[in-house]
N, C-alpha and C positions, 0 to 999 in steps of 0.2 A: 452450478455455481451460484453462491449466492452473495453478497454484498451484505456483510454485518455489522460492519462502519465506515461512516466518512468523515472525515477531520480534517479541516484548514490548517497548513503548515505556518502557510508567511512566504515569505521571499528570501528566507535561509539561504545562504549560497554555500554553505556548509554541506546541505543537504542532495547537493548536485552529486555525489560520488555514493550517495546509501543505496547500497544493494539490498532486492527485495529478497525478505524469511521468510523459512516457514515459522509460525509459531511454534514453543515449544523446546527449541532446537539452542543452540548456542550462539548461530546466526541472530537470531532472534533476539539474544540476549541484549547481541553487540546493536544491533537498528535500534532498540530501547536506548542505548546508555548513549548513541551517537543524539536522539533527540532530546535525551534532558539535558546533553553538553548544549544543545544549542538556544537555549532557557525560552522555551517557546512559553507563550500567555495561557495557551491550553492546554499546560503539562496533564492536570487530572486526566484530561478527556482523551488523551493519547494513551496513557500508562492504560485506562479503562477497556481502552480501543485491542490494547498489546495482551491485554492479559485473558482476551475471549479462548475461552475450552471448547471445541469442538466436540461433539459425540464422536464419541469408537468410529465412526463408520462415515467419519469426516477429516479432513486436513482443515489448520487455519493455513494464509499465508498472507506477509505486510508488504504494500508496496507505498514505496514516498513518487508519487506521480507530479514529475512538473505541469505548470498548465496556466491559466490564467483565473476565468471568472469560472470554474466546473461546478455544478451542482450534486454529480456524482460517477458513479465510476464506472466500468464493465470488466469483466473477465472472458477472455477469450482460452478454450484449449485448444492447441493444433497438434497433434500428434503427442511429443514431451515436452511441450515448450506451453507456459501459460502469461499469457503480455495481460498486465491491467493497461487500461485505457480509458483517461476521463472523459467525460459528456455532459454536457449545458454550456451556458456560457458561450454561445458563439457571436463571432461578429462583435466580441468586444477588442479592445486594443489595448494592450499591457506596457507598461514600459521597462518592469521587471516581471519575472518569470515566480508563480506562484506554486508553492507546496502543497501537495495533497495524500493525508494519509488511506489508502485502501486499505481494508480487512477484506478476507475475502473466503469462504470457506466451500470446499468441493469435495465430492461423493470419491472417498477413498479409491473407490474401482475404476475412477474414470481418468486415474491420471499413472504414472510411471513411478515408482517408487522416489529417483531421483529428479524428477523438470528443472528444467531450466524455466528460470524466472526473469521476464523480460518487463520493461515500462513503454508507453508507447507514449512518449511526449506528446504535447499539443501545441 
């Protein structure tokens, strides 16, 4: 697994219900058009983040990770199921719950054709 971007969403509350993509996919399409509905300040940086190609012998996949102050992300495989999970930022105190975009890109072989795509709040 590898981590090929991270992007501050905001405090979007829109963004509470985006299921994570794969890139590529029609899913995919729809997690793009839900965040330029939500007119974020760093649309380039997202659109830039969405439109990573993977090599053949790669998967992309997006996840909008709630969280607070995160510096960046993790991916976990457990069997078919792949949960991103942000990291830094601890011991701080939010009063709204902050948006964070993962990319995230894994070795074709290592995963099930269909996963299930989890987020693991913070």
């Amino acid at each position: 697994m590898r981590l090929e971007s991270f992007e501050g969403l905001g405090s979007y509350t829109r963004l509470a219900d985006l299921e994570p993509a794969e890139l590529g996919t029609a899913d995919a399409e729809e997690f793009q058009r839900t965040l330029e509905r939500a007119r974020l300040k760093n649309l380039d940086e997202v659109r830039a983040a969405l439109s990573f190609v993977p090599p053949a012998d790669r998967r992309g996949f997006a996840f909008a990770v709630p969280g607070c102050a995160a510096d960046s992300a993790v991916l976990t495989v457990e069997r078919d199921t792949l949960t991103a999970e942000l990291t830094g930022g601890e011991n701080v105190n939010c009063v709204q719950a902050n948006y964070f975009l993962a990319v995230f890109s894994v070795d074709r072989g290592s995963i099930p054709p269909t996963p299930t795509l989890l987020t693991m709040p913070r």
